[in-house]
PDB file with SEQRES, HELIX, SHEET and CRYST1 records, atoms N, CA, C and O in Angstrom:
SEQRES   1 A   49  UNK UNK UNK UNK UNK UNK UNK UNK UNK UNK UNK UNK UNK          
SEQRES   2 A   49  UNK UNK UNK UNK UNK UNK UNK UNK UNK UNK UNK UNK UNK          
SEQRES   3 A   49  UNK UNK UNK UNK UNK UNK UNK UNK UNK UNK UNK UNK UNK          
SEQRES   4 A   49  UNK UNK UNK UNK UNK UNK UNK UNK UNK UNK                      
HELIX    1 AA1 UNK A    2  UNK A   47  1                                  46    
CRYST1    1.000    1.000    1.000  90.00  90.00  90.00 P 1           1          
ATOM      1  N   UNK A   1      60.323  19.929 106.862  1.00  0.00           N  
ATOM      2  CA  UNK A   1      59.550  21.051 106.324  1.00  0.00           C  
ATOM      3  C   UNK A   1      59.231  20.835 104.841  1.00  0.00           C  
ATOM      4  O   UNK A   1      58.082  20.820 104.398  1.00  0.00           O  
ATOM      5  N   UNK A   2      60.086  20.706 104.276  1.00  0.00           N  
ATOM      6  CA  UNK A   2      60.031  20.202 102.648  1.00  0.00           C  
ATOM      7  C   UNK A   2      58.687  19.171 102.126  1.00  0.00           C  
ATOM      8  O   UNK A   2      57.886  19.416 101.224  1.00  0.00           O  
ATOM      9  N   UNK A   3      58.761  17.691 103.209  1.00  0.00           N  
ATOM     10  CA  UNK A   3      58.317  16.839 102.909  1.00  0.00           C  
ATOM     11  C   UNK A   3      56.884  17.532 103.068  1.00  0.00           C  
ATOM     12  O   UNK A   3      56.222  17.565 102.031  1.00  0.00           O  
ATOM     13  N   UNK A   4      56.450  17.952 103.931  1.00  0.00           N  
ATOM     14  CA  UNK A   4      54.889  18.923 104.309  1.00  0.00           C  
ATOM     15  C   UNK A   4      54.663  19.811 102.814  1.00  0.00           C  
ATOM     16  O   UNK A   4      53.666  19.648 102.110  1.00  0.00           O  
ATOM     17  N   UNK A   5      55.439  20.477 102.582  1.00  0.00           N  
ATOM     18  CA  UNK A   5      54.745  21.148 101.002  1.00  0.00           C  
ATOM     19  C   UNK A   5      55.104  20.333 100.050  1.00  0.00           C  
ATOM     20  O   UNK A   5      54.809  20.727  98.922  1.00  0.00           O  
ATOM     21  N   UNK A   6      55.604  19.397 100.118  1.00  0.00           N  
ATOM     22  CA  UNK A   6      55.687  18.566  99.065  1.00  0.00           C  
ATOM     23  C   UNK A   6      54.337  17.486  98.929  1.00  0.00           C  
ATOM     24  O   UNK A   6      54.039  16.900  97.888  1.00  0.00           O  
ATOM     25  N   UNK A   7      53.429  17.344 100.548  1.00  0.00           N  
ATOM     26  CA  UNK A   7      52.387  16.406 100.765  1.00  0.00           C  
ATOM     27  C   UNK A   7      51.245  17.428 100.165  1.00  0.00           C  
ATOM     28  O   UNK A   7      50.275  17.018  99.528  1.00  0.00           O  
ATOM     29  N   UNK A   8      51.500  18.856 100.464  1.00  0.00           N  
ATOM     30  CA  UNK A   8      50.631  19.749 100.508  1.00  0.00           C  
ATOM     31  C   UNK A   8      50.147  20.109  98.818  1.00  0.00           C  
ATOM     32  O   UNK A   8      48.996  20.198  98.391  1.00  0.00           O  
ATOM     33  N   UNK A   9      50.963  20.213  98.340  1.00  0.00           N  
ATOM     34  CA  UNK A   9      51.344  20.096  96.778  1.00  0.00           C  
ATOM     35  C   UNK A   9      50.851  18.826  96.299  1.00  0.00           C  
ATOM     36  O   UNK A   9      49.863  18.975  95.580  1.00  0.00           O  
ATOM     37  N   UNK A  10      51.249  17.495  96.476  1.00  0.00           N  
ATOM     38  CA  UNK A  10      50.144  16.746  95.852  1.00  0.00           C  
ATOM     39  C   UNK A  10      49.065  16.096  95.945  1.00  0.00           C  
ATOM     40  O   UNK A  10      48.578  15.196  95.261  1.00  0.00           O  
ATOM     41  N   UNK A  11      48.499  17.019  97.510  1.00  0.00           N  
ATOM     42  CA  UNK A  11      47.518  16.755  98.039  1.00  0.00           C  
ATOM     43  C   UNK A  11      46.234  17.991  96.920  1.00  0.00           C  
ATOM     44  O   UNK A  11      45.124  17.643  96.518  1.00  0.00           O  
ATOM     45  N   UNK A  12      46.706  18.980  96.755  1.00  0.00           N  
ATOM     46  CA  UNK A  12      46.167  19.995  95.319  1.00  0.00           C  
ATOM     47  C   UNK A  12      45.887  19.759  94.568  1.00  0.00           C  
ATOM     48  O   UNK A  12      44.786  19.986  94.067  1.00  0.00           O  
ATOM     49  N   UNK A  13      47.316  18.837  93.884  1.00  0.00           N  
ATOM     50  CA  UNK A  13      47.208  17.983  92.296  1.00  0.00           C  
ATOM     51  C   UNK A  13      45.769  17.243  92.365  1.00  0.00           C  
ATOM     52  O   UNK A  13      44.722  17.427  91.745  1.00  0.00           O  
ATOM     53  N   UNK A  14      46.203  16.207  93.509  1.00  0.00           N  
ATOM     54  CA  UNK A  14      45.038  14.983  93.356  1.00  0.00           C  
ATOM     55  C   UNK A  14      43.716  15.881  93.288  1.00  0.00           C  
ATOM     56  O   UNK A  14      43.102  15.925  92.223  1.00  0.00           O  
ATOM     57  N   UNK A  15      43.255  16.610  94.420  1.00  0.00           N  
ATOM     58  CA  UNK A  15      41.615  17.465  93.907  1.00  0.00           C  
ATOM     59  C   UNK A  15      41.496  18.157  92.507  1.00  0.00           C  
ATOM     60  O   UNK A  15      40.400  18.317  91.970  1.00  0.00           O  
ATOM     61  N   UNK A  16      43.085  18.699  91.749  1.00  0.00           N  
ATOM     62  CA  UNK A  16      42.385  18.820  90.783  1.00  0.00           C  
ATOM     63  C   UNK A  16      42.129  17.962  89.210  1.00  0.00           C  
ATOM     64  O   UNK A  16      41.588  18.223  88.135  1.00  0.00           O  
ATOM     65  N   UNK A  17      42.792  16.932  89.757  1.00  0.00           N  
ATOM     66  CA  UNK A  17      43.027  15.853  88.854  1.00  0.00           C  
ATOM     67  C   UNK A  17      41.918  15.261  88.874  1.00  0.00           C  
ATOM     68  O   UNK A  17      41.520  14.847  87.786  1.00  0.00           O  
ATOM     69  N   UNK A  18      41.041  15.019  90.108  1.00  0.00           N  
ATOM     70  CA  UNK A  18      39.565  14.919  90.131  1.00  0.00           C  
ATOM     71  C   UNK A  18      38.514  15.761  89.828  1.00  0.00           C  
ATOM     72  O   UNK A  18      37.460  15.317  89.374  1.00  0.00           O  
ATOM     73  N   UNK A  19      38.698  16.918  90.033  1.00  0.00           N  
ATOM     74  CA  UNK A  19      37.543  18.239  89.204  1.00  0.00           C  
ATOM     75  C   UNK A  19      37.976  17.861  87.989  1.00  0.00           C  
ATOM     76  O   UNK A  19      36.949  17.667  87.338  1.00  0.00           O  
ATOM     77  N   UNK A  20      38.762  17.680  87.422  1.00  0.00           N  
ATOM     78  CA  UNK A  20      39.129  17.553  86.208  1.00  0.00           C  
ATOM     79  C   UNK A  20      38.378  16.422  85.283  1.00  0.00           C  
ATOM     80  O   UNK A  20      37.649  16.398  84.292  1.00  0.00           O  
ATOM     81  N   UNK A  21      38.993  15.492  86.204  1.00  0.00           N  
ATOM     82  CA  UNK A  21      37.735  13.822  85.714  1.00  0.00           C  
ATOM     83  C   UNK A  21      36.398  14.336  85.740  1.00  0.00           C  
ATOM     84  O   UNK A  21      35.741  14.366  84.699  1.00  0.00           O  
ATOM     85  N   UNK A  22      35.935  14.739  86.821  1.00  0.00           N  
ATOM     86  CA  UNK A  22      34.577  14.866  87.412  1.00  0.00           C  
ATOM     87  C   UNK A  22      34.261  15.972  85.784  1.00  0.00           C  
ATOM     88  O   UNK A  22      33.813  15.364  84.812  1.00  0.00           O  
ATOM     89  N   UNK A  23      34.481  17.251  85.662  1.00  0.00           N  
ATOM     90  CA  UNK A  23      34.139  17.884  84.739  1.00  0.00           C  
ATOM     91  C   UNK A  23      34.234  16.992  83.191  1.00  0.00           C  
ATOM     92  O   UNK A  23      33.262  17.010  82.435  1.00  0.00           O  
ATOM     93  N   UNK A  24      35.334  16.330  82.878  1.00  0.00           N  
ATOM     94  CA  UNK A  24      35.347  15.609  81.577  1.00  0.00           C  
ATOM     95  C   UNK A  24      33.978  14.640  81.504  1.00  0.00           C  
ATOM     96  O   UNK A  24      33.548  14.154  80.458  1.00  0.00           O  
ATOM     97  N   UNK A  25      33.355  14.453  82.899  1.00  0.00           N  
ATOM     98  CA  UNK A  25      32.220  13.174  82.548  1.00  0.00           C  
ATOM     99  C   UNK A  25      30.497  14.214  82.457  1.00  0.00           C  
ATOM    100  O   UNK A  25      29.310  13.954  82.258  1.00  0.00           O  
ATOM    101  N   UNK A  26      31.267  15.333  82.719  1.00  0.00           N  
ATOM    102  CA  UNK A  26      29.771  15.977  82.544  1.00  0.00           C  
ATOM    103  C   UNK A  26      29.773  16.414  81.376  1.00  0.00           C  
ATOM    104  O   UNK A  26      28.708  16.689  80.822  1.00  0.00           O  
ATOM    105  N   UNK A  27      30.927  16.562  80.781  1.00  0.00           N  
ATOM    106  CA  UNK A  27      30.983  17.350  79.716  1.00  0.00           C  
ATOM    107  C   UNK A  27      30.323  15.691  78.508  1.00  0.00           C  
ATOM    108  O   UNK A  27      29.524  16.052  77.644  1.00  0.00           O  
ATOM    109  N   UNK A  28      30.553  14.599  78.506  1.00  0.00           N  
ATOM    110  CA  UNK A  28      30.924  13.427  78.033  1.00  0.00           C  
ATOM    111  C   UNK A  28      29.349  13.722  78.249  1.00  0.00           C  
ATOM    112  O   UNK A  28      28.992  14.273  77.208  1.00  0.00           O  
ATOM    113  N   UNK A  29      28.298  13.614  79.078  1.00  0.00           N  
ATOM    114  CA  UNK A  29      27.325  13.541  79.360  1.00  0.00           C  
ATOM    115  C   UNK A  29      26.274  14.833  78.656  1.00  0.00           C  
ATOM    116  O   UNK A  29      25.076  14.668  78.422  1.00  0.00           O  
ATOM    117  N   UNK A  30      26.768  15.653  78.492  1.00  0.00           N  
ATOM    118  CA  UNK A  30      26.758  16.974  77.694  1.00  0.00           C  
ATOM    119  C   UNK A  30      26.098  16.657  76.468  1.00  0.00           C  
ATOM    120  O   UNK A  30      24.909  16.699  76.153  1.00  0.00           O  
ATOM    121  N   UNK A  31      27.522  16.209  75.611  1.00  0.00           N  
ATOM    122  CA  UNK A  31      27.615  15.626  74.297  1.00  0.00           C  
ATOM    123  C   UNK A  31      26.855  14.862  73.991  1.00  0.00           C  
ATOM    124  O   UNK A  31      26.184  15.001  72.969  1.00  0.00           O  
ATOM    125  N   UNK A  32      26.737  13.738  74.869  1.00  0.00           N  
ATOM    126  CA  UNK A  32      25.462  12.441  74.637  1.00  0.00           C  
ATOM    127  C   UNK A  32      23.801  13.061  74.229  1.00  0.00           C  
ATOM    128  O   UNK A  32      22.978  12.803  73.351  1.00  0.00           O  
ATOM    129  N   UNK A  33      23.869  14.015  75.416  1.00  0.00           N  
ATOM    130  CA  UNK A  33      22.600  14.284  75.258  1.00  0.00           C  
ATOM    131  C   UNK A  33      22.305  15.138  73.790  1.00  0.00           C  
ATOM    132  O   UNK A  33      21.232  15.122  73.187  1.00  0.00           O  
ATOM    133  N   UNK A  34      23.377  15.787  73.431  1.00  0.00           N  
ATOM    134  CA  UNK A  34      23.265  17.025  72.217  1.00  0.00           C  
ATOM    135  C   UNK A  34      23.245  15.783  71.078  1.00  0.00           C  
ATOM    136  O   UNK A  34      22.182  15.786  70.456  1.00  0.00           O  
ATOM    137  N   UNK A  35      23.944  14.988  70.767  1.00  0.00           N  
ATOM    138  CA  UNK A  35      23.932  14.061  69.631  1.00  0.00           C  
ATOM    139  C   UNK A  35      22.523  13.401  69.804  1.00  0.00           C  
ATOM    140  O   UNK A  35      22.096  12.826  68.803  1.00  0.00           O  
ATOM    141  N   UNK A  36      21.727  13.398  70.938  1.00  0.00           N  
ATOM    142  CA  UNK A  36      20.602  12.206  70.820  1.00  0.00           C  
ATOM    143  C   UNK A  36      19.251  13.645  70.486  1.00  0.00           C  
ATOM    144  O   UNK A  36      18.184  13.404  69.921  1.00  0.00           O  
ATOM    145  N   UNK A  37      19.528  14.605  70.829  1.00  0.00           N  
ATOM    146  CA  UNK A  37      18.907  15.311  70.342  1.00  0.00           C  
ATOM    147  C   UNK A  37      18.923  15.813  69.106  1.00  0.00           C  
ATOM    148  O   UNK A  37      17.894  16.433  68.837  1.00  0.00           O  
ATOM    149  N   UNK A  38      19.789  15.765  68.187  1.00  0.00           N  
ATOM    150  CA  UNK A  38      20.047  16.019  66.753  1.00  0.00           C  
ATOM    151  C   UNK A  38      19.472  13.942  66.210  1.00  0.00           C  
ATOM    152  O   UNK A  38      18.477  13.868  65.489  1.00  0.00           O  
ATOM    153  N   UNK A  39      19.822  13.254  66.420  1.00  0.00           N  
ATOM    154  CA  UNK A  39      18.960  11.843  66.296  1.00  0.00           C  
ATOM    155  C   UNK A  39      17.519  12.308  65.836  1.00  0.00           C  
ATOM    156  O   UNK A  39      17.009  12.041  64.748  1.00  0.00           O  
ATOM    157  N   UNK A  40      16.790  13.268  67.159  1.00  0.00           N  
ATOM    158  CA  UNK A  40      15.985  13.164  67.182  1.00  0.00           C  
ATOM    159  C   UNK A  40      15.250  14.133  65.855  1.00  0.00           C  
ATOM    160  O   UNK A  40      14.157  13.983  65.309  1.00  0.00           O  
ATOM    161  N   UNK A  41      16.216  15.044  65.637  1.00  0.00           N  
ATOM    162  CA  UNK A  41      15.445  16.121  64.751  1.00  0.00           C  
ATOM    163  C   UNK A  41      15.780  15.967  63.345  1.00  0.00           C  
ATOM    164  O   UNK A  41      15.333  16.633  62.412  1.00  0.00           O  
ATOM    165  N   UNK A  42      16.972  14.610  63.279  1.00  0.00           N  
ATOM    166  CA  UNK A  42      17.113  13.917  62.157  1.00  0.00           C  
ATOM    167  C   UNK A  42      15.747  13.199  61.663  1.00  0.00           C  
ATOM    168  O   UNK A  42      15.213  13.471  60.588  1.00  0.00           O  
ATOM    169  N   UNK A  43      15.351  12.439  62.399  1.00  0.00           N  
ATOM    170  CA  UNK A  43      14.284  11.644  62.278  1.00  0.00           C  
ATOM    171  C   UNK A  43      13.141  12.741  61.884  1.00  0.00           C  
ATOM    172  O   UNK A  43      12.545  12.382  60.869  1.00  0.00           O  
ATOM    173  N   UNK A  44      12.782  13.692  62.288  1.00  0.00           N  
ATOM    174  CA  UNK A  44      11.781  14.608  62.297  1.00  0.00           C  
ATOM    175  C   UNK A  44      11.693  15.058  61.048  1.00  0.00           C  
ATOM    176  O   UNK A  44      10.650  15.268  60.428  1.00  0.00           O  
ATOM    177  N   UNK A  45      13.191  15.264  60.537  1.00  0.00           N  
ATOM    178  CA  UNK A  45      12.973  16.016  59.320  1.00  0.00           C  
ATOM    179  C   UNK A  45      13.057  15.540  57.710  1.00  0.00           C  
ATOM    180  O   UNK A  45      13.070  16.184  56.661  1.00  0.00           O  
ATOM    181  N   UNK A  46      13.124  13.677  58.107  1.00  0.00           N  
ATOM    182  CA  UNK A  46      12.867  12.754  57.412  1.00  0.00           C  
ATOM    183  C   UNK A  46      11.464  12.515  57.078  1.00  0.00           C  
ATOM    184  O   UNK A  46      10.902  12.548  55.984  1.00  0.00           O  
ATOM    185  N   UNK A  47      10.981  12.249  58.339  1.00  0.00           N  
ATOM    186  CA  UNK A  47       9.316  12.104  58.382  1.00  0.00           C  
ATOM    187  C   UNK A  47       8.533  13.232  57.581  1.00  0.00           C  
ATOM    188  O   UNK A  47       7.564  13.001  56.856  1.00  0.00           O  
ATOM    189  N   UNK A  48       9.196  14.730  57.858  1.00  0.00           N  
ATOM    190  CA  UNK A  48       8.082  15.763  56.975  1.00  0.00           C  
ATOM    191  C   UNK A  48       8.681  15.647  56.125  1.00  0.00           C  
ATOM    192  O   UNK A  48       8.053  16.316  55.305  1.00  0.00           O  
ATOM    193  N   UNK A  49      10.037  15.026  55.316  1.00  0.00           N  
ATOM    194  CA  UNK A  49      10.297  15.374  53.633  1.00  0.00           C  
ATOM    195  C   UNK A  49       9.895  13.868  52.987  1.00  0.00           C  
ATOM    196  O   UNK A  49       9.949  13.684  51.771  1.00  0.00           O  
TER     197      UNK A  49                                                      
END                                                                             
């Protein structure tokens, strides 16, 4: 009986140890895009000064 909630239990962990990854790479993907968009309005505000 034990060994079953003990499979059951780190059968939980592992999905959320993966939402977890899975969310850190969107978030990683997030960021990329926000820094390449400040790039961009860097450049912009070089060009008009």
């Amino acid at each position: 009986m034990g060994m079953i909630i003990m499979l059951v239990v780190y059968l939980f962990l592992g999905i959320y140890v993966v939402k977890v990854g899975i969310d850190n790479s969107k978030n990683s993907q997030h960021t990329k895009e926000i820094l390449s968009e400040l790039r961009e309005i860097k450049e912009l505000l070089k060009e008009r000064g």
